[in-house]
C-alpha positions in Angstrom: 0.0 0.0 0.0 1.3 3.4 -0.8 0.9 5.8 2.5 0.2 9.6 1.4 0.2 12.5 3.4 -2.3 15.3 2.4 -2.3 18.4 3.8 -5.7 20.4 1.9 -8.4 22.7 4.1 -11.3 21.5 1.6 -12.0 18.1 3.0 -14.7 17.3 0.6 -12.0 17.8 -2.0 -9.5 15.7 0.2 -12.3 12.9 0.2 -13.0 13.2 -3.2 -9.1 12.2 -3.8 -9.2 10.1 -1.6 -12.4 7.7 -2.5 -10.8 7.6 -6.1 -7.2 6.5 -5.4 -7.9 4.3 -2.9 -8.8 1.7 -5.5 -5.2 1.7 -6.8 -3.7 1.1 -2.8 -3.5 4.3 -2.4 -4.1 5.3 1.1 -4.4 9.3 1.9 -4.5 10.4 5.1 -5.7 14.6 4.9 -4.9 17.2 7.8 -6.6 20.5 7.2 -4.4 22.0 9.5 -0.9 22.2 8.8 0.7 22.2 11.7 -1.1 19.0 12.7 0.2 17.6 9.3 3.8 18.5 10.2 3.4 17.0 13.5 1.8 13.4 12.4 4.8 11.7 11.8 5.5 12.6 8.1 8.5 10.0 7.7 5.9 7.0 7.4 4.3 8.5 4.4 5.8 7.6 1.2 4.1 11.2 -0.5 3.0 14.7 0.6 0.0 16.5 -1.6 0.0 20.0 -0.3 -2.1 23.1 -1.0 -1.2 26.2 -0.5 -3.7 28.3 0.7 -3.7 26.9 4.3 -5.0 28.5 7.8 -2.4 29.8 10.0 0.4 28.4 7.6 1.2 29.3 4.1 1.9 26.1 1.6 5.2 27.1 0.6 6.6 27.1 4.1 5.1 23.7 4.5 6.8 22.4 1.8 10.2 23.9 2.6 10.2 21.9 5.9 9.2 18.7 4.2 11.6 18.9 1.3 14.5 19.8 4.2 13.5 18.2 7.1 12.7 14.9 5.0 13.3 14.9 1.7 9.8 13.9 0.6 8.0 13.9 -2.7 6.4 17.1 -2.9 3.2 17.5 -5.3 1.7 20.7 -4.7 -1.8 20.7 -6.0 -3.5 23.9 -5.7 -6.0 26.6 -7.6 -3.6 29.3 -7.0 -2.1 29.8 -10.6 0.1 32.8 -10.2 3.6 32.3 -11.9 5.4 32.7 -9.1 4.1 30.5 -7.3 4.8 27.6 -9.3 8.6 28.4 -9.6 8.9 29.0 -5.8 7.5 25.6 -5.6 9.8 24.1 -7.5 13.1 26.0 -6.4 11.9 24.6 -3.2 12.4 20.9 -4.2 8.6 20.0 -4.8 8.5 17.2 -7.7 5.3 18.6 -9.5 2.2 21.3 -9.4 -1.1 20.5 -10.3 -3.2 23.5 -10.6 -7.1 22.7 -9.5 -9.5 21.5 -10.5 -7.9 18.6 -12.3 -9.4 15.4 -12.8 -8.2 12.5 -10.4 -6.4 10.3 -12.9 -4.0 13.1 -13.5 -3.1 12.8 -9.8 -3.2 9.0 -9.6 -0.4 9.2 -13.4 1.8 11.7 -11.8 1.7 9.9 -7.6 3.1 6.6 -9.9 5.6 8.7 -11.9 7.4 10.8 -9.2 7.3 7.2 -7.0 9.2 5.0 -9.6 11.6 7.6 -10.3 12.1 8.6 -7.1 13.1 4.4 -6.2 15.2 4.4 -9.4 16.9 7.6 -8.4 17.4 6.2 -4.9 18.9 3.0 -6.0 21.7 4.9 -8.0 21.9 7.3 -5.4 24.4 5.8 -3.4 26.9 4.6 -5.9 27.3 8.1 -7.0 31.1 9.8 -6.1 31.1 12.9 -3.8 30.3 16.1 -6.7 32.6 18.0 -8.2 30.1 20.5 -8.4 29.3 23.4 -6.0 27.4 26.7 -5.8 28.9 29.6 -4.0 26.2 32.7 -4.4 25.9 33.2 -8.0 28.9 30.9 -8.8 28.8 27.5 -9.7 32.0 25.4 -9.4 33.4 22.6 -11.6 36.4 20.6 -10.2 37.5 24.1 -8.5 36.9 26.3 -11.3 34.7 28.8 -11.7 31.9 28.2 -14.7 31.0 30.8 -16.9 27.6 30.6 -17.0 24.2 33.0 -18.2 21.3 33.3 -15.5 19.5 31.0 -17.8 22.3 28.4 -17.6 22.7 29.4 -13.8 19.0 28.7 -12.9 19.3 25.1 -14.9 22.6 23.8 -14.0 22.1 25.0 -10.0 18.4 23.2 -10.2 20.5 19.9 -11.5 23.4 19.8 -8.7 21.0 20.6 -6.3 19.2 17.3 -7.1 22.2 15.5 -8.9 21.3 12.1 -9.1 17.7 12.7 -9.5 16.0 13.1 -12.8 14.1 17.0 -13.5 11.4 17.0 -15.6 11.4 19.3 -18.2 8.6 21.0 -16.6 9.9 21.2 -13.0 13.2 23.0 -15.1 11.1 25.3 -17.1 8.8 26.5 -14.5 12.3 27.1 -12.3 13.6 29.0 -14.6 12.9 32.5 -14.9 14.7 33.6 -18.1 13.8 31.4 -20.6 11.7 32.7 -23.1 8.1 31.7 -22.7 7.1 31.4 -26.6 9.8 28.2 -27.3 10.8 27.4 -23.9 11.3 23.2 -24.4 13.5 24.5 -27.2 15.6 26.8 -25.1 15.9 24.6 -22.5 17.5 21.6 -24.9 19.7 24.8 -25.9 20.5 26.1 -22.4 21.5 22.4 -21.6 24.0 22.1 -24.7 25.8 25.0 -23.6 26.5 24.1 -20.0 27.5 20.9 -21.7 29.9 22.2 -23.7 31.4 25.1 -20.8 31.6 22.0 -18.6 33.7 20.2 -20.9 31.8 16.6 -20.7 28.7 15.7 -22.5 28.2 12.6 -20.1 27.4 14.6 -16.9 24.1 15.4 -18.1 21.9 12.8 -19.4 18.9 13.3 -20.9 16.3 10.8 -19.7 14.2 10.2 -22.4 9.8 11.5 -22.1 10.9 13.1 -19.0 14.1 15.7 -18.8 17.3 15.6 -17.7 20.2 14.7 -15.0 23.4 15.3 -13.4 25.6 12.8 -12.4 
């Protein structure tokens, strides 16, 4: 059985969810507060679905704490569609963000995504050597010296060493990045990625993972 932790103040909605996945094994246990979310013991869940709009507690803080405290699958699912809100989502390590409404198969697809790659990730996870990367304020590293880099290639390659080891999908990439043009940004972004390759001198450090994005290892 797969154990999710929802945090949502709509519990009808919550229910909703819940009724619907729980034919797939899927077992969601919803707080409406967030504090008594935080405090059930979130390291037995396998999966956080967090809105943002929250009493007493905004969403984004929520998932700061998860994402730091336990490195937890975030999926933010909320109606709030503002921009910015997506990108501070994802700069602050949630896996995906489903704007409501949506329909419940959407949820269900993307839960069994982020899962598998998350065990994949974790199995290759620990046979990966100590980086050679590292961010320094607005300064990434490679093996000491100092990349060259755009703010495009910045936002992209710091997203990637943050999580190195775990794929991105190109929409967790996109929506993180601030600079790339909105009209052709899955173009850019192949772009953006065959530059860094390039500056860092290695084509291998950055895979592409094929239907989903890219990683750094």
């Amino acid at each position: 059985m797969i154990n999710i932790l929802m945090i949502e103040d709509d519990p009808e909605f919550a229910e909703l969810l819940s009724e619907y996945l729980s034919q797939f094994d899927i077992k969601i246990t919803n707080y409406e507060d967030p504090f008594l979310g935080l405090s059930a013991g979130v390291k037995k869940y396998d999966l956080m679905i967090l809105d943002l709009t929250l009493p007493g507690m905004d969403g984004l803080e929520v998932c700061e704490e998860v994402v730091r405290k336990y490195d937890m699958p975030v999926i933010i699912s909320s109606a709030r569609s503002d921009i910015s809100d997506k990108v501070k989502s994802f700069e602050l390590g949630a896996y995906d963000y489903l704007p409501k409404p949506y329909d419940p198969k959407e949820m269900y697809a993307r839960i069994m995504s982020i899962l598998s790659r998350v065990q994949k990730d974790g199995e290759k996870q620990n046979s990966l050597p100590k980086s050679d990367f590292e961010i320094k304020g607005d300064t990434i590293y490679f093996k000491g010296q100092a990349l060259t880099l755009t703010p495009a290639e910045f936002e992209v390659l710091s997203l990637l060493v943050k999580h190195q080891g775990i794929t991105q999908s190109r929409e967790q990439i996109i929506n993180t990045s601030g600079t790339m043009s909105i009209d052709s940004q899955g173009k850019s972004l192949d772009v953006i990625i065959s530059k860094i390759r390039s500056k860092i001198g290695d084509n291998k450090r950055i895979q592409a993972v094929r239907g989903v994005g890219y990683k750094l290892v």
